[in-house]
Every structure is written in structure tokens, then in C-alpha cells.
N, C-alpha and C positions, 0 to 999 in steps of 0.2 A: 452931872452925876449919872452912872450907871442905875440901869434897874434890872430884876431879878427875872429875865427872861424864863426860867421854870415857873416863875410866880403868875408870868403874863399871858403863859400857855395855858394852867390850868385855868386861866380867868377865861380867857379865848374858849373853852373847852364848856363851861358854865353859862355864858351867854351866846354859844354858838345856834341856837336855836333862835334869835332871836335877828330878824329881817334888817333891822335900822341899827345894825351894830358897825360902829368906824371906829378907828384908832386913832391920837393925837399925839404929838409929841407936845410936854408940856412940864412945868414946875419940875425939870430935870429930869424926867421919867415919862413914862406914857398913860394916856385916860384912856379909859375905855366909855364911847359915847352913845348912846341909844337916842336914837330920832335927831340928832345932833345936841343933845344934854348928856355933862357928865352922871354917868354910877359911879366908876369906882376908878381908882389910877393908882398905881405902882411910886414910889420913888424910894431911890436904894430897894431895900428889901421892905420895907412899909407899905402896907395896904392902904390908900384914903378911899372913906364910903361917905359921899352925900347920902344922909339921912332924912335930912329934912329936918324943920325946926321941932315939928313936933314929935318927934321920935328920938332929937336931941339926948335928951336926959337917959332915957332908957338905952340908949347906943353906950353911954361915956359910961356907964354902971357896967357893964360889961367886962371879963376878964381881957386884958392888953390893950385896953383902946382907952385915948387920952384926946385932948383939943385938939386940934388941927388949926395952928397959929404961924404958919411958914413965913406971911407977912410981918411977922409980931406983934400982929392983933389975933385975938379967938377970932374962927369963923364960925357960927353959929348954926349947926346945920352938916357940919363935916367933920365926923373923926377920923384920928389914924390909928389904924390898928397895926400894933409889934408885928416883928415876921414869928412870933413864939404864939401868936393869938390864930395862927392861919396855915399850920403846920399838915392839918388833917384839910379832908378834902370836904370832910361835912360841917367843920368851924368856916372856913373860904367857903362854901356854897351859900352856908346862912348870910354872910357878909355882903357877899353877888347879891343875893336876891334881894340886901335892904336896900341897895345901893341901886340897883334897878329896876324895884315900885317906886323909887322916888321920883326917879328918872323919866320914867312911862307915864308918870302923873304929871307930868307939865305937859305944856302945848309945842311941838313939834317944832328945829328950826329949822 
């Protein structure tokens, strides 16, 4: 599956400040990985943002974000958000940023 190469520039453009920033090709589209932990990753035009467990519930309450069950299990800890949730650059900034305090919170691989 294709991903939304405008979608992966403006993320590029968001975490560009950011030293331990790599790319992966992965779940049909690409992550975007800090210190080598997922933030956030593209597929089709969907946004996924590792949240983290505790930030769970408050992420999925949000307008256009729903489970993250590619597997066809919930993942617990990672929603997808619609490409209608991410249209603007300060709705995708807020998303960036939950997706990479989570990120920055683990230990380094």
C-alpha cells in the first residue's frame, strides 16, 4: 500500500528538529522513529500516533482517531487517526508531538 508522501513531508518538517529522527518502511507505509522507537507512521493516508497506554483513552476521545487493530487485535497504546483529523498543520503538529513524548520516553535502541 502506498502512503501519502505530502503527509510524510509535513511530518519530516515537524520532527525535523529532532537529532535521533530515521525512517522505516513498515505496516505498508513508513514510521517515523526517534532514538529507534516508533512516533508516529503514515499508511494510505492515516496517521498512527503511539500514545502510550496512558494517554490511550484521551487520544481515542478525540475527533477522527479510532483503535489501531491492523492485526485484528486493538493495540493498546496506538491510535489511527483519519486523513480528515490531520488536514491542518496545527491538528498534525498536536498528533507529532503525542506521538514523540511517547517516543522520547522509552530508553533508546
Amino acid at each position: 500500500m502506498a502512503y501519502d508522501e505530502g503527509l510524510a513531508q509535513r511530518i519530516r518538517e515537524a520532527l525535523a528538529h529532532d537529532a535521533g529522527l530515521s525512517e522505516r518502511r513498515m505496516f505498508g507505509g513508513i514510521a517515523f522513529m526517534l532514538h529507534g522507537n516508533m512516533a508516529v507512521g503514515i499508511s494510505g493516508d492515516e496517521l498512527m500516533v503511539r500514545v502510550g497506554p496512558n494517554r490511550y483513552d484521551e487520544a481515542l476521545a478525540q475527533p477522527h482517531a479510532r483503535v489501531f487493530d491492523m492485526t485484528g487485535r486493538v493495540m493498546r497504546g496506538w491510535v489511527v487517526v483519519q486523513a480528515e483529523g490531520v488536514t491542518d498543520d496545527a491538528a498534525l503538529n498536536a498528533w507529532v508531538k503525542k506521538g514523540a513524548e511517547f517516543a522520547r520516553s522509552l530508553p533508546a535502541k
